[in-house]
C-alpha positions in Angstrom: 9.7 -0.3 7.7 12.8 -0.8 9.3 12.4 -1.4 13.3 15.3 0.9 13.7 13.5 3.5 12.5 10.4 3.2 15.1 12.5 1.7 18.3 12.4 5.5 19.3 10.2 6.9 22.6 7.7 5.2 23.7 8.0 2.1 22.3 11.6 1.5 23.0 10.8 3.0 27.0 7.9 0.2 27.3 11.0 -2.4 25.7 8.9 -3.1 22.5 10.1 -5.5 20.0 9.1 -6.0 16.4 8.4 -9.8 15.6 6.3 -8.7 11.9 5.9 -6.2 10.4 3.4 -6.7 7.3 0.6 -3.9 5.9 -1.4 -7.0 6.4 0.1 -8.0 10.2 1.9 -6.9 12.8 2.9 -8.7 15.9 5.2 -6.6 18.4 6.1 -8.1 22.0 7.5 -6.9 25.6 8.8 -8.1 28.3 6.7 -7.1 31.6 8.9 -5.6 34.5 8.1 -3.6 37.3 7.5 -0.1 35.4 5.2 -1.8 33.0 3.2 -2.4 36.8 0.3 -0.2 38.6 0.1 0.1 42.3 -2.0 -3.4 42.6 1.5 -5.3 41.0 -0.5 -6.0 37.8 0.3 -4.2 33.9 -1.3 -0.6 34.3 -3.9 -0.3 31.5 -1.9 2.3 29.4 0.5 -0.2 28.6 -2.3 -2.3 26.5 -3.4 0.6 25.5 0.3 1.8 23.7 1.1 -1.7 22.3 -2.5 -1.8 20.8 -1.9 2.0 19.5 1.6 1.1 18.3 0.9 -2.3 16.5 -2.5 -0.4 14.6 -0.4 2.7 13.4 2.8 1.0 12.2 0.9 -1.4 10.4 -1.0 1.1 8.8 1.6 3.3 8.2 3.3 0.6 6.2 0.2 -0.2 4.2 -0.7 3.6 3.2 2.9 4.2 2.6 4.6 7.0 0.6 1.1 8.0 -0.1 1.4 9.8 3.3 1.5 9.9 7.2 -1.4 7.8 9.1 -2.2 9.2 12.5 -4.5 7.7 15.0 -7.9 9.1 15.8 -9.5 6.7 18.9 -8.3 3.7 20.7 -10.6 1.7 22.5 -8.9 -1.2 24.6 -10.5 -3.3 27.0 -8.6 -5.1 29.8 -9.3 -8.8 29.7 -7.1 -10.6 32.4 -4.8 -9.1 34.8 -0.8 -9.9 34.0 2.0 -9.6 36.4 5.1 -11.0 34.9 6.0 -12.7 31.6 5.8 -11.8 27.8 2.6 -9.6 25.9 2.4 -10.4 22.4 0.0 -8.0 20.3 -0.9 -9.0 16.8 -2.7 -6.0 14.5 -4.7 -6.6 11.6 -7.0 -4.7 9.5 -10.8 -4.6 9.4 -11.0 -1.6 6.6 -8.7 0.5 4.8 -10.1 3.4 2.5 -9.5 6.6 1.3 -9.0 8.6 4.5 -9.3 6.1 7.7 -8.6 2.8 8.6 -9.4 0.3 11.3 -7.7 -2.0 12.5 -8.2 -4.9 15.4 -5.3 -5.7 18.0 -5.4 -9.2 20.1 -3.2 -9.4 22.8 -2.1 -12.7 24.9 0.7 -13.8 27.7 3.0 -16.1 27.4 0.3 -18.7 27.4 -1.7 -17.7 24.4 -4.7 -16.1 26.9 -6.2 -13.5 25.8 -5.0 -10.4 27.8 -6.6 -7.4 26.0 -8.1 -6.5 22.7 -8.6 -3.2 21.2 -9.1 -1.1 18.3 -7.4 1.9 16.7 -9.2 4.1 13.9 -6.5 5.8 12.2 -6.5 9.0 9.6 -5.0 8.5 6.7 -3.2 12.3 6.2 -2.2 12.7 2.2 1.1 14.0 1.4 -0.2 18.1 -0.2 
């Protein structure tokens, strides 16, 4: 998957950038600044919750392929330590891949490897008719 193709909305708003992309890994990054902040000066919660969302789906896009489109279903993120400045780093990998869903696990630390946020996205796998 090229990054050019998915630096679009969201992801290239929040500054998102693609360090691998692998249908068995993907690590994305961004650069904290003040609209990534909530009104205590710390990274609002929807932010780990669209890197965790984006890493999951584009990792499982790549793995199910031409087969079809992959779209998520739930995203459960829980906020570990509170981040102000600096780099997030979010690496995706999968716990199950099947027929119609997948799951997949998404770790995120700063810029000194602490672990910021964790989550996980179950995704639909949607078969091309």
């Amino acid at each position: 998957m090229d990054p050019e193709v998915i630096d679009v909305g969201l992801a290239r708003v929040l500054g998102i950038k693609y360090e691998v992309l692998d249908a068995d890994r993907v690590v994305l990054s961004c650069h904290v600044t003040p609209q990534h902040l909530q009104a205590h000066g710390i990274v609002h919660g929807g932010v780990y919750c669209a890197l965790v969302e984006t890493a999951a789906s584009v990792g499982a896009s790549l793995w199910f392929g031409e087969r079809g489109r992959v779209v998520g279903s739930a995203n459960q993120t829980d906020f570990l330590r509170a981040v102000r400045d600096g780099r997030l780093t979010a690496t995706a990998v999968p716990v199950h891949r099947g027929r119609s869903q997948q799951l997949w696990t998404v770790d995120i630390v700063d810029d000194e490897g602490r672990l910021t946020a964790r989550g996980q996205v179950r995704l639909a796998n949607l078969p091309v008719s």
